[in-house]
OpenMM code with the backbone's topology and positions (N, CA, C; nanometers):
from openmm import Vec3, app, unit

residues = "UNK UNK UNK UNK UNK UNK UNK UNK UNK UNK UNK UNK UNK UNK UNK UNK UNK UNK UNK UNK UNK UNK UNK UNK UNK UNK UNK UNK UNK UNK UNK UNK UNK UNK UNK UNK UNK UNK UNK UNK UNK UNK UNK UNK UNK UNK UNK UNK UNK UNK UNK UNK UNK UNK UNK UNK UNK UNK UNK UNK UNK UNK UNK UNK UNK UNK UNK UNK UNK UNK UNK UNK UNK UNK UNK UNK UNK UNK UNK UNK UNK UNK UNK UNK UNK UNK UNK UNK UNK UNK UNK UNK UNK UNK UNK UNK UNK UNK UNK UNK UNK UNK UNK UNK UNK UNK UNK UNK UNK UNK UNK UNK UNK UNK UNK UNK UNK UNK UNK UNK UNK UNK UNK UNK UNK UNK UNK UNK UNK UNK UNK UNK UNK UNK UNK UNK UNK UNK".split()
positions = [
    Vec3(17.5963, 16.3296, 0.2373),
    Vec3(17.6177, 16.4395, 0.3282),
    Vec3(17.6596, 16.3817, 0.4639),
    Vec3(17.7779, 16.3884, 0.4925),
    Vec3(17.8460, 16.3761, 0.6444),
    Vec3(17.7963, 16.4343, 0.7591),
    Vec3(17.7436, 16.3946, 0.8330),
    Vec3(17.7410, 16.4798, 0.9532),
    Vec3(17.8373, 16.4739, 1.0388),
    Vec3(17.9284, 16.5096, 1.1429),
    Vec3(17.9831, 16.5005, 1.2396),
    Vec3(17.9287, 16.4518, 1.3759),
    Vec3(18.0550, 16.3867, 1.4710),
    Vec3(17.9793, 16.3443, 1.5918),
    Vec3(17.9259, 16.4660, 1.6741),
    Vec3(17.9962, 16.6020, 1.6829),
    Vec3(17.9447, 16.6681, 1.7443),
    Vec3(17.8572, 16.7536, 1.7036),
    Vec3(17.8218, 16.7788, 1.5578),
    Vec3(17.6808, 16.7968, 1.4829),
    Vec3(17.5856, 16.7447, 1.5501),
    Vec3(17.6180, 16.5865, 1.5016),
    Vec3(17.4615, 16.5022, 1.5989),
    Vec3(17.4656, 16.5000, 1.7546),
    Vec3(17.5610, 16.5298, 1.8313),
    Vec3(17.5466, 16.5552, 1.9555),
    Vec3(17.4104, 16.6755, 2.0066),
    Vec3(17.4982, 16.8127, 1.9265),
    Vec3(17.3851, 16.9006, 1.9377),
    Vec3(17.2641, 16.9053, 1.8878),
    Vec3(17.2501, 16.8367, 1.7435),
    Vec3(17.1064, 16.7890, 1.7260),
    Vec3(17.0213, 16.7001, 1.8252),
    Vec3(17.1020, 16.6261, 1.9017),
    Vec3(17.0293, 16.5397, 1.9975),
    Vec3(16.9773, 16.6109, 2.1392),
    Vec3(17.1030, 16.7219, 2.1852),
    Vec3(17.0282, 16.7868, 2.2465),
    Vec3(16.9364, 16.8944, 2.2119),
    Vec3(16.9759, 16.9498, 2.0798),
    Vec3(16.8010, 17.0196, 2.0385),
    Vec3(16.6975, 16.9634, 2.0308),
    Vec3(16.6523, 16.8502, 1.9859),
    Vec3(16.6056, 16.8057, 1.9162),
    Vec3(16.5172, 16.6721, 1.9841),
    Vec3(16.6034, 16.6310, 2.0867),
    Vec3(16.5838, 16.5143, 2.1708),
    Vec3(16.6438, 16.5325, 2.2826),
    Vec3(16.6040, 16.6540, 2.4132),
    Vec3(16.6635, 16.6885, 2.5220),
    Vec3(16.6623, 16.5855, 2.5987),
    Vec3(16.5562, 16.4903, 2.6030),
    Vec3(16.5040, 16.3810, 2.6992),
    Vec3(16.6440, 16.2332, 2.6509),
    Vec3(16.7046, 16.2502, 2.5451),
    Vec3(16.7467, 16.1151, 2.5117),
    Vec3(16.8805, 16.1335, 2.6344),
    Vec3(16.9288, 15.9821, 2.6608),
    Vec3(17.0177, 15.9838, 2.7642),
    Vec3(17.1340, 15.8826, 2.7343),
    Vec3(17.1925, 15.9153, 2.6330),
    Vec3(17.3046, 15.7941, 2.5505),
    Vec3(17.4274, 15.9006, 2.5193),
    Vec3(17.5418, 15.8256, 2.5189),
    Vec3(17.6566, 15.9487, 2.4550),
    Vec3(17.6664, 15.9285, 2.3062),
    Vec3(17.6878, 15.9932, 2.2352),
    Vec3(17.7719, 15.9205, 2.1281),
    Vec3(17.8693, 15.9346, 2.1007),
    Vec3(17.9294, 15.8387, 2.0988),
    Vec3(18.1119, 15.7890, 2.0751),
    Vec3(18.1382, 15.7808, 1.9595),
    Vec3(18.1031, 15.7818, 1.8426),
    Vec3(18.1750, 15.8008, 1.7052),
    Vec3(18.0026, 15.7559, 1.6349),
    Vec3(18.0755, 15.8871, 1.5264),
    Vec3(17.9829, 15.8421, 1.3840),
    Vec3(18.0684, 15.8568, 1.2489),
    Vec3(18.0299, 15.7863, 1.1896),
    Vec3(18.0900, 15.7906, 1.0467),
    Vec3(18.1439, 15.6612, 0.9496),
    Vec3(18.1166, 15.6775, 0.8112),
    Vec3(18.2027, 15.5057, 0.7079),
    Vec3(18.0961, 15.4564, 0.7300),
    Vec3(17.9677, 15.4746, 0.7049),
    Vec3(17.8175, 15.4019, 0.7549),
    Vec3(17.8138, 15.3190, 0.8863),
    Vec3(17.8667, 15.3942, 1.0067),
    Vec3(17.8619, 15.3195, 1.1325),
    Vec3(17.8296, 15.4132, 1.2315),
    Vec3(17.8230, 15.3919, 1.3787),
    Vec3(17.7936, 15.4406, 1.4820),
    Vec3(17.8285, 15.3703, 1.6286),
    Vec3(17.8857, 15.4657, 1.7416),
    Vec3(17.9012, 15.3381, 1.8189),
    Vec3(17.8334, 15.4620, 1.9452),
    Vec3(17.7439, 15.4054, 2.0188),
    Vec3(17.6730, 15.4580, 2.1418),
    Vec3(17.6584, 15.4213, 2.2386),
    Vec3(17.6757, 15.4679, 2.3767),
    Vec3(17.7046, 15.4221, 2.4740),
    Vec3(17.5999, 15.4709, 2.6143),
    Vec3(17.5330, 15.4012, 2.6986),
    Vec3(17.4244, 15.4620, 2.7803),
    Vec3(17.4496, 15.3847, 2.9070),
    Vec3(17.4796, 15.4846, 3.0038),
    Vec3(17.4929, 15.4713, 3.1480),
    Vec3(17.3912, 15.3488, 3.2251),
    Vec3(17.4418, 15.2727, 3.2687),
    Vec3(17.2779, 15.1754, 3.3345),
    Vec3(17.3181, 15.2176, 3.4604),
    Vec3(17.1626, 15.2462, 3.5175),
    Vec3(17.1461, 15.2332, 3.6581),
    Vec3(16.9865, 15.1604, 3.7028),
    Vec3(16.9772, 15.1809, 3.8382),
    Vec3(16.8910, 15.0813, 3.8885),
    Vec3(16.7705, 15.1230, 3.7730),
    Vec3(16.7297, 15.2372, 3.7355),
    Vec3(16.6208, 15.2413, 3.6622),
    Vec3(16.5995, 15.1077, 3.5117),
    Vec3(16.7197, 15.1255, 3.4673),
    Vec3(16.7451, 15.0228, 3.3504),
    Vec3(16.7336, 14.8794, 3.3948),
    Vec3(16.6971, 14.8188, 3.5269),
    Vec3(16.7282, 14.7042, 3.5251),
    Vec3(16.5707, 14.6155, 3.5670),
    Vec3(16.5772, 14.4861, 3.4911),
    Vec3(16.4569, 14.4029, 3.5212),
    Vec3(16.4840, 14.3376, 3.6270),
    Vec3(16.3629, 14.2838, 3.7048),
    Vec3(16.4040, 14.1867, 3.7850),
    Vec3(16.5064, 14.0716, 3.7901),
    Vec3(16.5364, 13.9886, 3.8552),
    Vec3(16.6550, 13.9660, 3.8284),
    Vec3(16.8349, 13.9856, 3.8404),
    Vec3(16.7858, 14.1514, 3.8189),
    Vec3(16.9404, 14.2420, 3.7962),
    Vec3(16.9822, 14.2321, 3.6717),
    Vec3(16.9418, 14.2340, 3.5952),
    Vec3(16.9667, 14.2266, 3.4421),
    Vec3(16.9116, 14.3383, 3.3611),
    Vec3(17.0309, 14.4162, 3.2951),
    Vec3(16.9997, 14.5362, 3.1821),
    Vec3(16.8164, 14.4796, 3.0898),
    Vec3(16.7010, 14.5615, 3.1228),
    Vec3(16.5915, 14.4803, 3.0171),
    Vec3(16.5732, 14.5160, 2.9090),
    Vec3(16.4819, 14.4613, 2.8259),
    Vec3(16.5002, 14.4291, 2.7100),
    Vec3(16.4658, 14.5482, 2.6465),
    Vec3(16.3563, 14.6153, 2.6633),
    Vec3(16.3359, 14.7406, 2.6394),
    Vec3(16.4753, 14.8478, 2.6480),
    Vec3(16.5552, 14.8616, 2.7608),
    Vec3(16.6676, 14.9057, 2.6896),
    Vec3(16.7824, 14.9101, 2.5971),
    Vec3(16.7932, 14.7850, 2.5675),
    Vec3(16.8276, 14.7190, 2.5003),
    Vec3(16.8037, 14.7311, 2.3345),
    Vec3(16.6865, 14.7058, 2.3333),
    Vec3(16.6251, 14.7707, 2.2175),
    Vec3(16.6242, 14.9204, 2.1558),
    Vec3(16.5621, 14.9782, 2.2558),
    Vec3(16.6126, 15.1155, 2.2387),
    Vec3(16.7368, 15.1931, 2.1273),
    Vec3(16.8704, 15.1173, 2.2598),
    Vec3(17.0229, 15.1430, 2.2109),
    Vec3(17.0459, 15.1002, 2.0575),
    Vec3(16.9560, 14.9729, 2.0129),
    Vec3(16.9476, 14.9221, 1.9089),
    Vec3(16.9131, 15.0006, 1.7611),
    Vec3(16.7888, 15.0838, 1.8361),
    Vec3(16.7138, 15.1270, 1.7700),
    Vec3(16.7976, 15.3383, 1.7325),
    Vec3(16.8453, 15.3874, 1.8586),
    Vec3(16.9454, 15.4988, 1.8430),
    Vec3(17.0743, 15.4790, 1.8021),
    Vec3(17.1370, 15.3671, 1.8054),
    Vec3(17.2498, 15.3463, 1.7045),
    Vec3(17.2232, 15.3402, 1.5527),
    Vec3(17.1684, 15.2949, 1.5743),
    Vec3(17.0722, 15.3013, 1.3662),
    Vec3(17.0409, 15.4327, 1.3497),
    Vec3(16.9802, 15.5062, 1.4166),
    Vec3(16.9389, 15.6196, 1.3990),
    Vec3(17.0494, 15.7253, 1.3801),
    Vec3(17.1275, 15.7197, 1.4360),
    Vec3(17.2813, 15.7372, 1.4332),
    Vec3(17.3694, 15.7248, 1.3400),
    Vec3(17.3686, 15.6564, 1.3068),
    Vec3(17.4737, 15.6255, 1.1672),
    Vec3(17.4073, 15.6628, 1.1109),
    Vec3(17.2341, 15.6284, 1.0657),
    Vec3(17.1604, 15.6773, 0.9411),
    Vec3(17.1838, 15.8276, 0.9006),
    Vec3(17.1382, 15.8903, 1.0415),
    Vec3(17.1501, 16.0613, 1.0150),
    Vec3(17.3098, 16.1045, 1.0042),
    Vec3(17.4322, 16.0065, 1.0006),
    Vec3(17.5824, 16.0437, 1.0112),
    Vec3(17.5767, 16.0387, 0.8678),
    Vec3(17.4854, 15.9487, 0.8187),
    Vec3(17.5051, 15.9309, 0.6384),
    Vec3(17.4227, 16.0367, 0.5513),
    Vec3(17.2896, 16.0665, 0.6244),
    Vec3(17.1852, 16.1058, 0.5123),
    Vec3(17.1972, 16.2870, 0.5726),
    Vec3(17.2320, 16.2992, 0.6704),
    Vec3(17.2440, 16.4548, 0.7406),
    Vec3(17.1092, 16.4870, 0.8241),
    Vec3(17.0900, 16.5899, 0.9123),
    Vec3(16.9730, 16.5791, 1.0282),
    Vec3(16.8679, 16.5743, 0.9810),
    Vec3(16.8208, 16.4929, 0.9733),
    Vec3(16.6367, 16.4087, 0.8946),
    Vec3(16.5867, 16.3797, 1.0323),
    Vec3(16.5544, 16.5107, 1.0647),
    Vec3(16.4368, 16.4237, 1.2691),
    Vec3(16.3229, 16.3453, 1.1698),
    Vec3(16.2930, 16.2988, 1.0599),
    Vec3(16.1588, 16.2525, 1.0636),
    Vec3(16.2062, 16.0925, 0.9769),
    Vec3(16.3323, 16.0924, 0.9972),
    Vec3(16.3834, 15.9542, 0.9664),
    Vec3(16.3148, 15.8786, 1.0275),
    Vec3(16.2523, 15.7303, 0.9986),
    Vec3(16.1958, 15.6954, 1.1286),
    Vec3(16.2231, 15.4949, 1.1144),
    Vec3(16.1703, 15.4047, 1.2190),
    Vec3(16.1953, 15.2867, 1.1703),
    Vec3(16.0899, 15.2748, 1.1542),
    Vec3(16.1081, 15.1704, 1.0744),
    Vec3(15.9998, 15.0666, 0.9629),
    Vec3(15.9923, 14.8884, 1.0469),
    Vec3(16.0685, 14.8763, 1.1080),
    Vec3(16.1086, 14.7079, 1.1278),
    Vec3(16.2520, 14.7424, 1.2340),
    Vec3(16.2487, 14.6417, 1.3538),
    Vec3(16.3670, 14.6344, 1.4372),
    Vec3(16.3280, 14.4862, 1.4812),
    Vec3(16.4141, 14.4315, 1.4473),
    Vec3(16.4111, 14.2701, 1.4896),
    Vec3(16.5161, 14.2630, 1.6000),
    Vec3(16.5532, 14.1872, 1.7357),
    Vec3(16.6307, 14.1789, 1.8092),
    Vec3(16.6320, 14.0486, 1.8818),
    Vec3(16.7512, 13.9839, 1.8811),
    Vec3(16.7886, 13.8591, 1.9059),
    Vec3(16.8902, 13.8794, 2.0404),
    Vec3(16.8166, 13.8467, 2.1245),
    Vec3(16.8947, 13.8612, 2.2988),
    Vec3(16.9936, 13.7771, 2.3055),
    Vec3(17.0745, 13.7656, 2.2946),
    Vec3(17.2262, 13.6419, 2.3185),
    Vec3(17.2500, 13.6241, 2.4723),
    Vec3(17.2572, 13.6973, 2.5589),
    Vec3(17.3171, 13.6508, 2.6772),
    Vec3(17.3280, 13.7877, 2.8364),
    Vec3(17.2993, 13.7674, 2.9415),
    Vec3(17.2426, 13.7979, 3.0531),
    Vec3(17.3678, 13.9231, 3.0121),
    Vec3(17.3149, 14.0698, 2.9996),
    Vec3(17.3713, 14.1951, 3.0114),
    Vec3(17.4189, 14.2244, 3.1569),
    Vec3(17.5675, 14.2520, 3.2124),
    Vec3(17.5858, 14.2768, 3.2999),
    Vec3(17.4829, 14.3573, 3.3870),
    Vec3(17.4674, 14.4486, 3.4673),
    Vec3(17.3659, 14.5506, 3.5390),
    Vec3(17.4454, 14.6104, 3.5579),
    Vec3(17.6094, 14.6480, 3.5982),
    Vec3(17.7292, 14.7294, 3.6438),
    Vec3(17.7653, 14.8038, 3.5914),
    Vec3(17.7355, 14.7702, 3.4390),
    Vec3(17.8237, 14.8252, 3.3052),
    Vec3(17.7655, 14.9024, 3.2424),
    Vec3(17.8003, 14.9862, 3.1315),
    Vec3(17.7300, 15.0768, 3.0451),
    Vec3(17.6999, 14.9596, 2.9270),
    Vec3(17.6321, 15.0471, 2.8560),
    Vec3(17.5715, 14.9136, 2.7575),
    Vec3(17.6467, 15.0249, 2.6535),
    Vec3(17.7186, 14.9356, 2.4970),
    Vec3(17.7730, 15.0066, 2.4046),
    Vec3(17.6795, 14.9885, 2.2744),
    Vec3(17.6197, 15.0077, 2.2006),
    Vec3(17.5509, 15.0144, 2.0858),
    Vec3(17.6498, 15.0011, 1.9373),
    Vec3(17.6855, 14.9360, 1.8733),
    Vec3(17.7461, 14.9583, 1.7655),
    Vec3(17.7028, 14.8606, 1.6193),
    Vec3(17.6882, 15.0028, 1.5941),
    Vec3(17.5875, 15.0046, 1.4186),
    Vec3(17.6972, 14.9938, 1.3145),
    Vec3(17.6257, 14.8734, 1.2052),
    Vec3(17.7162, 14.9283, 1.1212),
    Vec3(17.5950, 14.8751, 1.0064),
    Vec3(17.6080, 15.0066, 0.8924),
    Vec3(17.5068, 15.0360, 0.7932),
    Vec3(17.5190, 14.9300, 0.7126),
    Vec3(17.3915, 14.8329, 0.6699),
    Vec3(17.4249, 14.7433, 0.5320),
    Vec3(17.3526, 14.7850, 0.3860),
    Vec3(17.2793, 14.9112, 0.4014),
    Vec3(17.2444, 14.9892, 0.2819),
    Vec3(17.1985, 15.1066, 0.3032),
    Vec3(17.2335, 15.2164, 0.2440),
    Vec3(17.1575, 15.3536, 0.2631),
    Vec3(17.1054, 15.3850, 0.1528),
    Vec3(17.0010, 15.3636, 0.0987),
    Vec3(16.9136, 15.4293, -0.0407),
    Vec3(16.8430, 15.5231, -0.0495),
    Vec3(16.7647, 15.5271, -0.1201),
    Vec3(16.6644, 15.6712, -0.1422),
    Vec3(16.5461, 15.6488, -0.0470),
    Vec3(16.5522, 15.5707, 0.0091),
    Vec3(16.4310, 15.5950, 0.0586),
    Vec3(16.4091, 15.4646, 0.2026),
    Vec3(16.5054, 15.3693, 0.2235),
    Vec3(16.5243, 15.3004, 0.3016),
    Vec3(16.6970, 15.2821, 0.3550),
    Vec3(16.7411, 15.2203, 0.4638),
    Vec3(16.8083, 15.2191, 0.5254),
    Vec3(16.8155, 15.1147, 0.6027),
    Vec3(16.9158, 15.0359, 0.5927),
    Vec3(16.8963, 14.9142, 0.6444),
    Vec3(17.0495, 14.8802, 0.7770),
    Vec3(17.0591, 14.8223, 0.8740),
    Vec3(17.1941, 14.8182, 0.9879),
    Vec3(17.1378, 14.7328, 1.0584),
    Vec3(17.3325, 14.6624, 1.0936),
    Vec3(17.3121, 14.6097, 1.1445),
    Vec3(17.3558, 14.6346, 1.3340),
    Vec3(17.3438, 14.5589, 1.4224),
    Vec3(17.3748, 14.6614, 1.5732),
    Vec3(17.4144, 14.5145, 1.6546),
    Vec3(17.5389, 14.5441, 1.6872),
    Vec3(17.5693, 14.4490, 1.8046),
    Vec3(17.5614, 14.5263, 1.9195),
    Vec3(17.5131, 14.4712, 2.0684),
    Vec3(17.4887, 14.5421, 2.1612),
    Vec3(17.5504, 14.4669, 2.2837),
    Vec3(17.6693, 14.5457, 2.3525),
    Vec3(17.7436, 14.4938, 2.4756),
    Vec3(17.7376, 14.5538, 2.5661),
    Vec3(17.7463, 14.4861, 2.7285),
    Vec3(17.8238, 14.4971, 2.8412),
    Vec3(17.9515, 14.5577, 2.8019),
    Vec3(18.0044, 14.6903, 2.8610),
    Vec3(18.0689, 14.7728, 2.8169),
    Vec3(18.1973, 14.6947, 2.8820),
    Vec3(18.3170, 14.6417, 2.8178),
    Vec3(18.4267, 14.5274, 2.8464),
    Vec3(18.4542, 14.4370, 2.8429),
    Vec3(18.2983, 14.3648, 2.7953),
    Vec3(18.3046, 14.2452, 2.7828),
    Vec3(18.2921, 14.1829, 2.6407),
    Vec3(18.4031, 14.0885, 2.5675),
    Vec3(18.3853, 14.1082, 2.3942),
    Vec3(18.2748, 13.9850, 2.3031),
    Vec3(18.2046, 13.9602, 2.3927),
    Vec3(18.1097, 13.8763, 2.3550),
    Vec3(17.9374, 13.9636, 2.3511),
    Vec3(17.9084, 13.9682, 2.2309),
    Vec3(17.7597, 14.0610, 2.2679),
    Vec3(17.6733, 14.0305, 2.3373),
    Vec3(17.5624, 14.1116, 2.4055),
    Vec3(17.4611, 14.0729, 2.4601),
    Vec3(17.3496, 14.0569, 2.3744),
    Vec3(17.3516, 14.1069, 2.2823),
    Vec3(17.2114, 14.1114, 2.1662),
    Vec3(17.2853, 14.1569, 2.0434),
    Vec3(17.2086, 14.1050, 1.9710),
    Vec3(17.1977, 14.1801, 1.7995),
    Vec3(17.0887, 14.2153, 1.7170),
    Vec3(17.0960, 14.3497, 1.6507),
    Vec3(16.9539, 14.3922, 1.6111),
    Vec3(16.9589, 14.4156, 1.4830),
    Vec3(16.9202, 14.4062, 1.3790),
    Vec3(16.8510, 14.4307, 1.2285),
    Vec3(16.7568, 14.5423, 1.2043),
    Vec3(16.7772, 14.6331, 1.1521),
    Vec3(16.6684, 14.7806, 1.1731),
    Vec3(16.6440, 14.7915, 1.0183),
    Vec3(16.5472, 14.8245, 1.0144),
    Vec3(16.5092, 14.9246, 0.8231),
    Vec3(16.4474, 15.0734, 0.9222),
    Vec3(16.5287, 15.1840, 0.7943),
    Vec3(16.4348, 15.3142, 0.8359),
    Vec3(16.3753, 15.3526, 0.7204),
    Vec3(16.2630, 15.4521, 0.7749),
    Vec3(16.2134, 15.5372, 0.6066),
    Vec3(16.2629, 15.6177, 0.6110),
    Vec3(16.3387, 15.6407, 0.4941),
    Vec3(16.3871, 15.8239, 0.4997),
    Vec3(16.2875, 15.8589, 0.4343),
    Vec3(16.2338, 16.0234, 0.4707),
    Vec3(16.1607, 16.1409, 0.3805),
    Vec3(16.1867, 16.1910, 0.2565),
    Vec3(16.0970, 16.1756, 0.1782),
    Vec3(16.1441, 16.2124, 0.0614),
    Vec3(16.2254, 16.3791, 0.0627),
    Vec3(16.1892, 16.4554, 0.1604),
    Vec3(16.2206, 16.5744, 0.1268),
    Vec3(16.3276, 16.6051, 0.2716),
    Vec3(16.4850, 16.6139, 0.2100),
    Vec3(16.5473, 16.5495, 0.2799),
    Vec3(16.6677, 16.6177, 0.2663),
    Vec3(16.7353, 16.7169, 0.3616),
    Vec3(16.8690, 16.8092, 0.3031),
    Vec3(16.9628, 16.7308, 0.1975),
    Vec3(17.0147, 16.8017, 0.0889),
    Vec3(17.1408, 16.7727, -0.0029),
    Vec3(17.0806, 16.6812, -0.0909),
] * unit.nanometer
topology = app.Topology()
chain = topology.addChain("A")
for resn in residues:
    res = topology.addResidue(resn, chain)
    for name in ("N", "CA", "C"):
        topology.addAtom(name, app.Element.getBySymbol(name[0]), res)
């Protein structure tokens, strides 16, 4: 079951009024998401932190998953591993981009490179598993 990007747009604002990311494409078991940084997002230093970082990691997966399986709010993760590569601009938007390495009956597995929005070297990469619900549209 397909969802559309602007399906999950409005599910996100039903559903998750508080979340603060765009999404820029879903679909082909992928996702690409994009979230404004400002001074709130940043650690000492001046550096995007890790906690946001993660996050983006963690809503790009979530993203593609529900672009594949259709609106499951009780999809959830199981495991997010994240490997920091290199100092995230603070200027830039941060881009999220998922791409699915299994969708089954009952798990969900992606992978997520995470950038400084222009720059083509990542700042992190993340590994996610979700549980899907057994009771689950289509």
């Amino acid at each position: 079951m397909m969802v559309t990007t602007e399906e999950l747009r409005e599910f996100f604002r039903t559903e998750f009024p508080q979340a603060d990311f765009v999404i820029e494409s879903v679909g082909n078991k992928s996702a690409t998401v994009r979230k404004q940084i400002n001074f709130d997002h940043l650690r000492p230093g001046g550096t995007v932190s890790g906690p946001v970082l993660m996050a983006m990691a963690d809503v790009a997966l979530y993203v593609a998953i529900l672009g594949e399986i259709g609106l499951v709010a009780l999809a959830v993760t199981t495991n997010l591993n994240v490997n920091f590569l290199r100092r995230p601009a603070a200027d830039r938007d941060i881009i999220a981009e998922c791409r699915l390495i299994k969708v089954g009956k009952t798990l969900a597995v992606g992978d997520v490179l995470i950038y400084s929005d222009g720059l083509s070297e990542p700042v992190a990469q993340a590994t996610g598993t979700y549980s899907i619900p057994p009771n689950r549209p289509g």
